[in-house]
N, CA, C and O atoms as CSV, one atom per row, in Angstrom:
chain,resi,resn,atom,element,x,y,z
A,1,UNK,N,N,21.333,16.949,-34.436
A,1,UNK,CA,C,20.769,15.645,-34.094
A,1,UNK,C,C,21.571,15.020,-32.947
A,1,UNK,O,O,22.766,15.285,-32.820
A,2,UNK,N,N,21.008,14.293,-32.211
A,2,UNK,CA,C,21.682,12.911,-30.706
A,2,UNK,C,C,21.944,12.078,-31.517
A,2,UNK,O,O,21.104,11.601,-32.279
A,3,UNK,N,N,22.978,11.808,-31.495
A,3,UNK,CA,C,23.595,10.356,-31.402
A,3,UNK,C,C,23.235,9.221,-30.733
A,3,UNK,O,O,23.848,9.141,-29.668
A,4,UNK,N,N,22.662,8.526,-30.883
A,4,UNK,CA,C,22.304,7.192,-30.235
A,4,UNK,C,C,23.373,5.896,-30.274
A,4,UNK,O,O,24.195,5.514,-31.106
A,5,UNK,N,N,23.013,5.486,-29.157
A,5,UNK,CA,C,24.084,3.759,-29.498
A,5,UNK,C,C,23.262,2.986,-30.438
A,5,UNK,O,O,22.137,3.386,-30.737
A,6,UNK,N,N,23.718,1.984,-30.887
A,6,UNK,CA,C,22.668,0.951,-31.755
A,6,UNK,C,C,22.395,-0.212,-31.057
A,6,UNK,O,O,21.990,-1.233,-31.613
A,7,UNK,N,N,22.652,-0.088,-29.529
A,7,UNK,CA,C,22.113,-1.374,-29.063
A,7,UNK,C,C,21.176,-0.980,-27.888
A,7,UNK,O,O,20.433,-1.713,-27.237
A,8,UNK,N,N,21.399,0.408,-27.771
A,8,UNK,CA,C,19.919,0.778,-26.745
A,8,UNK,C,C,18.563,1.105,-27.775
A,8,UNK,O,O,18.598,1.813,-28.782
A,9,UNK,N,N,17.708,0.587,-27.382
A,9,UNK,CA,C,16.475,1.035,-27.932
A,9,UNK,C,C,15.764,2.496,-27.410
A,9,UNK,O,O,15.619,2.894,-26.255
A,10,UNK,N,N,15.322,3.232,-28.868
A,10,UNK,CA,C,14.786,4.419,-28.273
A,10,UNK,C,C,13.265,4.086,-28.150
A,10,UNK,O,O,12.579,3.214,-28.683
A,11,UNK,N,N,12.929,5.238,-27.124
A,11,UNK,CA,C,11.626,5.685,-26.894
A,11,UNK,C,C,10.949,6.550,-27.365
A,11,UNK,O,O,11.113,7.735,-27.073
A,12,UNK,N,N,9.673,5.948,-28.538
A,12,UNK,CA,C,9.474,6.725,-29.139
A,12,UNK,C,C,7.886,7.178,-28.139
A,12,UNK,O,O,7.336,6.359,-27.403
A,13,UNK,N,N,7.282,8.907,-28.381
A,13,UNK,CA,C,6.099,9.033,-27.890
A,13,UNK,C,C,5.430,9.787,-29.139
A,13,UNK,O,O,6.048,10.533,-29.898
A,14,UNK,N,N,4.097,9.478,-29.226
A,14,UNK,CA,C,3.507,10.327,-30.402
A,14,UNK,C,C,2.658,11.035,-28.814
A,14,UNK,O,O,2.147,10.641,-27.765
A,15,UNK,N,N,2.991,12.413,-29.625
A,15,UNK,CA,C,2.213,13.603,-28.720
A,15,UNK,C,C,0.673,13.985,-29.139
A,15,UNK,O,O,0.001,14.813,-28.524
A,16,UNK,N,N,0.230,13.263,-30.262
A,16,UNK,CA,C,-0.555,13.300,-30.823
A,16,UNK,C,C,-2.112,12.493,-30.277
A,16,UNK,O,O,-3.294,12.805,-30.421
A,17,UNK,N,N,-1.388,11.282,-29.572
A,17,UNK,CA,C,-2.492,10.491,-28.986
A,17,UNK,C,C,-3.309,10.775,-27.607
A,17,UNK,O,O,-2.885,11.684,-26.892
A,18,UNK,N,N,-4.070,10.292,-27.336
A,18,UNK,CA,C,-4.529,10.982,-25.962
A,18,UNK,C,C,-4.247,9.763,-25.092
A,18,UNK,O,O,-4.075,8.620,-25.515
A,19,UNK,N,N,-4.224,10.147,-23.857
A,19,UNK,CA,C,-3.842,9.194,-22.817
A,19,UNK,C,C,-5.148,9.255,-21.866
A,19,UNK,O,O,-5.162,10.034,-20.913
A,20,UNK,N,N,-6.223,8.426,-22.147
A,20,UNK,CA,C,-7.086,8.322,-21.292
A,20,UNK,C,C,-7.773,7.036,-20.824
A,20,UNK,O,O,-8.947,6.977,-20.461
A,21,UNK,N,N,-6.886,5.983,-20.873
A,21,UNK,CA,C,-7.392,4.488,-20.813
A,21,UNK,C,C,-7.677,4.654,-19.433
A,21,UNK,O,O,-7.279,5.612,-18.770
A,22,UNK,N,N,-8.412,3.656,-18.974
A,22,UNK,CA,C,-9.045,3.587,-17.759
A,22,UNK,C,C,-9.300,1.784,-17.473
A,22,UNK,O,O,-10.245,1.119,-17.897
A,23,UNK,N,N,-8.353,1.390,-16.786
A,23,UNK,CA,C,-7.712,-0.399,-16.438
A,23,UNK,C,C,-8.750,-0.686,-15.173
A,23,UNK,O,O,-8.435,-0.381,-14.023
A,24,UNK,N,N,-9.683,-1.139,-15.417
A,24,UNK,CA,C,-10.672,-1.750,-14.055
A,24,UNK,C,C,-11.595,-1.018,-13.650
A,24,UNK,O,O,-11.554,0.131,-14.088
A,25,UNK,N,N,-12.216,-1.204,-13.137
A,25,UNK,CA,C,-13.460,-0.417,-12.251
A,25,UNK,C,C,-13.752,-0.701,-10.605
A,25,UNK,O,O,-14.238,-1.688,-10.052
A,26,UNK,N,N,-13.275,0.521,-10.081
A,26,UNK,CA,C,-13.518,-0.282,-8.998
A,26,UNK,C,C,-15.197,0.676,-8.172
A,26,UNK,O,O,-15.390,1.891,-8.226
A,27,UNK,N,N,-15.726,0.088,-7.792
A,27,UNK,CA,C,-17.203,0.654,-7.391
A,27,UNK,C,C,-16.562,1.243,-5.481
A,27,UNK,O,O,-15.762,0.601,-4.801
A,28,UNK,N,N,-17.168,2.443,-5.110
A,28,UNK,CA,C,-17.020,2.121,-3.661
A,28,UNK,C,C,-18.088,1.513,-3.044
A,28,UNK,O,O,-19.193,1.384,-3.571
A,29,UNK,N,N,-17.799,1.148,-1.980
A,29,UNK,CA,C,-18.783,0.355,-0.574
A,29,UNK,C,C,-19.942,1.182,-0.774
A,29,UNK,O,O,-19.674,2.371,-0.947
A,30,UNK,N,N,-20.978,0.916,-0.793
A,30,UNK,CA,C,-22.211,1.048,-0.257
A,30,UNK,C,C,-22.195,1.729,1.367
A,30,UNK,O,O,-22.646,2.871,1.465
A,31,UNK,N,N,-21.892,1.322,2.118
A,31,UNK,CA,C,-21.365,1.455,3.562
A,31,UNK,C,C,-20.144,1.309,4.122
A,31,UNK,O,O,-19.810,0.376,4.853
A,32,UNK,N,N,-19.340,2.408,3.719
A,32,UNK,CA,C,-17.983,2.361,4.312
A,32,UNK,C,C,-17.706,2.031,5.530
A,32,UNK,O,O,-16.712,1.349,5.780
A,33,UNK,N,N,-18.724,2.558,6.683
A,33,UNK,CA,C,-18.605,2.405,7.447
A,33,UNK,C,C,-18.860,0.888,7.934
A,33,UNK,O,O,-18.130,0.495,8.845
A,34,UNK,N,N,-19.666,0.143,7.502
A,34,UNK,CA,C,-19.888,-1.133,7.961
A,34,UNK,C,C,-18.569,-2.193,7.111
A,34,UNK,O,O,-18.532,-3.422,7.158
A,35,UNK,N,N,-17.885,-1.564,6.602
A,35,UNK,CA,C,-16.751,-1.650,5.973
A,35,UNK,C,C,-15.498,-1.748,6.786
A,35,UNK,O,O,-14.549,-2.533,6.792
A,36,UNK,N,N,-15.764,-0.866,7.352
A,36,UNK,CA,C,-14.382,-0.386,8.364
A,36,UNK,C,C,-14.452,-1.009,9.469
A,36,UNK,O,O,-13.531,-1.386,10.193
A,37,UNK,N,N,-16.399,-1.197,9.691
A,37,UNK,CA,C,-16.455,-2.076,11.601
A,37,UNK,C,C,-15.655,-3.369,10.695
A,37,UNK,O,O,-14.613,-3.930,11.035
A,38,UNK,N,N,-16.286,-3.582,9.742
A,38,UNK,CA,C,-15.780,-5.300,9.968
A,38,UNK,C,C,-14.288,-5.352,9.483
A,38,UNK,O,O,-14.034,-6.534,9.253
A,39,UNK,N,N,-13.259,-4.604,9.247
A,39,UNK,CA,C,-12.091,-4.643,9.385
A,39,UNK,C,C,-11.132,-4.687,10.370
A,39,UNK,O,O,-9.970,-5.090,10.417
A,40,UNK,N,N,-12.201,-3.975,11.455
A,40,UNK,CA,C,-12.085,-3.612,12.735
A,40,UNK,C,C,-11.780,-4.987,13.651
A,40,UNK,O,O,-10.712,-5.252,14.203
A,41,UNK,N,N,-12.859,-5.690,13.661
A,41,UNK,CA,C,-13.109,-6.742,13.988
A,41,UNK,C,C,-11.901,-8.109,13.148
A,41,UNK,O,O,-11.451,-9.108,13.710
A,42,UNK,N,N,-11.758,-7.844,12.286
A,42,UNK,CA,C,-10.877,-9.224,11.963
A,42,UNK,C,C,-9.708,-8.630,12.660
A,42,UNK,O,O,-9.261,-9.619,13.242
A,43,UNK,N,N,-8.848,-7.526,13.000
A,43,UNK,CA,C,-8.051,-7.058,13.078
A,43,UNK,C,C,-8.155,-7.369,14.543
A,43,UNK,O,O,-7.359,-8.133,15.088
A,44,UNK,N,N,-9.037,-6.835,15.114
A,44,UNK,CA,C,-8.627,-7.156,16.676
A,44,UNK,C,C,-8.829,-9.000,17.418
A,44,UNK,O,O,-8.344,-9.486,18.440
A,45,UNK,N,N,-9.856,-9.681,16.226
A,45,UNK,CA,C,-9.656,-11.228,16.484
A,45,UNK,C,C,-8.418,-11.677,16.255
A,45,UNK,O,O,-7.854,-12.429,17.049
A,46,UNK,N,N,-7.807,-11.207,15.012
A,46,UNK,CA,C,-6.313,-11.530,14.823
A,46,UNK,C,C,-5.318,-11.522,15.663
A,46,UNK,O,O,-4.434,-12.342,15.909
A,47,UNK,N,N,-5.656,-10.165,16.203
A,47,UNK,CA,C,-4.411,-10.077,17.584
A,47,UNK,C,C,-4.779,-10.748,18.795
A,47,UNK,O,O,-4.003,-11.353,19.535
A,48,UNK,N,N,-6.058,-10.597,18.956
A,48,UNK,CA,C,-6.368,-11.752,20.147
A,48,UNK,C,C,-5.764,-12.906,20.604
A,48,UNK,O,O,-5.158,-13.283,21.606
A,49,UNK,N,N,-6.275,-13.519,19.109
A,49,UNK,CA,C,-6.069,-15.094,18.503
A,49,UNK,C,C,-4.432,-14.861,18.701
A,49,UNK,O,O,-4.071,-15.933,19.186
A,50,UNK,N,N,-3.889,-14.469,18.643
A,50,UNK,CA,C,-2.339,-14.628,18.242
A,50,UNK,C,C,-1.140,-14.416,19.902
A,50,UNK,O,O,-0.031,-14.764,20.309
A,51,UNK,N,N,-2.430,-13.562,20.360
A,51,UNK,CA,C,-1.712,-13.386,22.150
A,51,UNK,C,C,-1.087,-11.878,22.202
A,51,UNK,O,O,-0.468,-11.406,23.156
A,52,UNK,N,N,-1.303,-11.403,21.303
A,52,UNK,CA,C,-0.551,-9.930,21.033
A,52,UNK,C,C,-1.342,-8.918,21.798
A,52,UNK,O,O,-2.565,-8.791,21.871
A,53,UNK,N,N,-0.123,-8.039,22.501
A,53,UNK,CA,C,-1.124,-7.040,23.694
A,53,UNK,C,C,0.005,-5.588,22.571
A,53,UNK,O,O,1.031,-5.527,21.893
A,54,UNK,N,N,-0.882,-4.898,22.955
A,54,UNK,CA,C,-0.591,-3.234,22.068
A,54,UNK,C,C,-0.294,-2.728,23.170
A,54,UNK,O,O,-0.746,-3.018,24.278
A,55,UNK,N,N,0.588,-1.844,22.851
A,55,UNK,CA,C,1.534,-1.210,23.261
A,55,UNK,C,C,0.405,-0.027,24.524
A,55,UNK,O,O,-0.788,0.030,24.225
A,56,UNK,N,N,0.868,0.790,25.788
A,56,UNK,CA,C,0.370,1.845,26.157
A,56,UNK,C,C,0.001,2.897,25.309
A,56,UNK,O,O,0.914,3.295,24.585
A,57,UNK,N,N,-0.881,3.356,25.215
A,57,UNK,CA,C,-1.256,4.797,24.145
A,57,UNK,C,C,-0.480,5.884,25.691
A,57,UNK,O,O,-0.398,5.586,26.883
A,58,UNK,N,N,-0.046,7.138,24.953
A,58,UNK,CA,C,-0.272,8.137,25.185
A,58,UNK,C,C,1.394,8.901,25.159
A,58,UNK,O,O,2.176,8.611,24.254
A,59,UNK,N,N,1.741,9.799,26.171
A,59,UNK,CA,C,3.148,10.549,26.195
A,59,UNK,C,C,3.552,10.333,28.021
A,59,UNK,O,O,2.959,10.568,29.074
A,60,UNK,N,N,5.243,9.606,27.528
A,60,UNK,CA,C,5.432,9.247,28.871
A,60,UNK,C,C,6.797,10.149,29.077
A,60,UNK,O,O,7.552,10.370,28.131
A,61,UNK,N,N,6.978,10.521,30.069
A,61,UNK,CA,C,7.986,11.283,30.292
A,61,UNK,C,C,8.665,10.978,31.564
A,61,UNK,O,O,8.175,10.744,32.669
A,62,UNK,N,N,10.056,11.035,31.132
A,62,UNK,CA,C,11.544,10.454,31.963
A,62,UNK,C,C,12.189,11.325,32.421
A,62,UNK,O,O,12.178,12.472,31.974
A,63,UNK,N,N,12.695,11.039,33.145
A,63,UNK,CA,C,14.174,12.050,33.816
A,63,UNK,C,C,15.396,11.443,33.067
A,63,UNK,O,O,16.088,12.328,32.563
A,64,UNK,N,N,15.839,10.224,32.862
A,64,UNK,CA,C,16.966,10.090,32.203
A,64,UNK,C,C,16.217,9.075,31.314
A,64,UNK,O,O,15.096,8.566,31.284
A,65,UNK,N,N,17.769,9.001,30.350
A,65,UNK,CA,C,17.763,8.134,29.269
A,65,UNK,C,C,17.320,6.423,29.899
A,65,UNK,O,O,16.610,5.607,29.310
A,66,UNK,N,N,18.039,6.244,31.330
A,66,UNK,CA,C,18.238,5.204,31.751
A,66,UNK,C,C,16.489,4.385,32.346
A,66,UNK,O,O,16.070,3.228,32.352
A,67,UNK,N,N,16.092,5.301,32.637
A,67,UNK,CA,C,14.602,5.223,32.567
A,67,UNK,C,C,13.575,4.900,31.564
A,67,UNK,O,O,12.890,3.882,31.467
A,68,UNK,N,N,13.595,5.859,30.906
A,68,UNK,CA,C,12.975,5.051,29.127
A,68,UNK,C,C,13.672,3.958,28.930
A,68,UNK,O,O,12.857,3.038,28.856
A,69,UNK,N,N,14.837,3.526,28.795
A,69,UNK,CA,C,15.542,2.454,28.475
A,69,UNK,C,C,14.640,1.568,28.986
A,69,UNK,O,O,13.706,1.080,28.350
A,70,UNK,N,N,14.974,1.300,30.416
A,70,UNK,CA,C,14.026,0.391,31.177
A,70,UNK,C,C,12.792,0.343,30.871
A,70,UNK,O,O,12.666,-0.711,30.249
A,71,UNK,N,N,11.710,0.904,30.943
A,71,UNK,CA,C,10.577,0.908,30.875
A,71,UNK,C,C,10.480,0.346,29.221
A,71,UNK,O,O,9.507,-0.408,29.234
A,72,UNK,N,N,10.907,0.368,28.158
A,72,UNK,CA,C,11.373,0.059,27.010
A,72,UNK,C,C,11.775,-1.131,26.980
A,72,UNK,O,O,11.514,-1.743,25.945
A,73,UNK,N,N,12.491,-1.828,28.010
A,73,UNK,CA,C,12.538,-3.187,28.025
A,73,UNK,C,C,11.386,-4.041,28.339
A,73,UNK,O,O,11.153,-5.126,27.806
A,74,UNK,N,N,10.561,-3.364,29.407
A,74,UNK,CA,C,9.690,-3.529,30.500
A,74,UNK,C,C,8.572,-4.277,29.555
A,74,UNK,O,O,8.018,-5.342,29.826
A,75,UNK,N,N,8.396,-3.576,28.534
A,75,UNK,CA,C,7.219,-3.681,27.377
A,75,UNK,C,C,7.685,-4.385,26.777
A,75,UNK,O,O,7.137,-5.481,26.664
A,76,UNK,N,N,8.817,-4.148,26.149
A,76,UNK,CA,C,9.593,-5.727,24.815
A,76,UNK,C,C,8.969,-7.160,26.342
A,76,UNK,O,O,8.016,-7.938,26.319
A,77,UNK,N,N,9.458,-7.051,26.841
A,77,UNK,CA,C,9.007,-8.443,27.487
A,77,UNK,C,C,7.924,-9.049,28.067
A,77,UNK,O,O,7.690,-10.203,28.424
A,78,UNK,N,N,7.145,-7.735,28.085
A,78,UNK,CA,C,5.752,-8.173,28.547
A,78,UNK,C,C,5.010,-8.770,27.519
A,78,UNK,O,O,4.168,-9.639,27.742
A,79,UNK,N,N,5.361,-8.219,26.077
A,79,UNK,CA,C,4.488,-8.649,24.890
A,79,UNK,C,C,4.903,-10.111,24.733
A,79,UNK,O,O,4.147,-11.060,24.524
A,80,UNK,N,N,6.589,-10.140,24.908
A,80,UNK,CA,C,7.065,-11.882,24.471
A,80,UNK,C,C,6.251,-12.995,25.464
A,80,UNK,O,O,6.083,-14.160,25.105
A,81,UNK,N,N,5.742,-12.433,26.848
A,81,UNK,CA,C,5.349,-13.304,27.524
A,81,UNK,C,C,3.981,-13.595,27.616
A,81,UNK,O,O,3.593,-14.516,28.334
């Protein structure tokens, strides 16, 4: 037999029970997609509304560190302004 302390409580499990509760229901969208435009849309009014410009997409490539650095600043300050 384990030895237990007497001031931790054990955990008891009966292996016997089944575990199949099911907490809520959730239904999906009808139209995910008209789901997603209009997420779309609060998301880009939000940033609008707020003055926020997104970053360049794509792959930029440097000769030195000192270059990304810069160009890295270039962007931190364009967004603050």
């Amino acid at each position: 037999m384990y030895a237990f302390a007497a001031d931790q409580p054990r955990t008891i499990i009966n292996l016997e029970e089944s575990i199949g509760k099911q907490v809520g229901r959730r239904k999906p969208p009808t139209n995910p997609l008209r789901v997603a435009s209009d997420m779309n849309k609060l998301v880009n009014g939000l940033l609008s509304a707020a003055g926020h410009k997104l970053h360049q997409r794509g792959v930029f490539r440097f000769h030195t560190h000192e270059e990304a650095d810069a160009r890295k600043m270039k962007m931190i300050s364009k967004k603050e302004s």
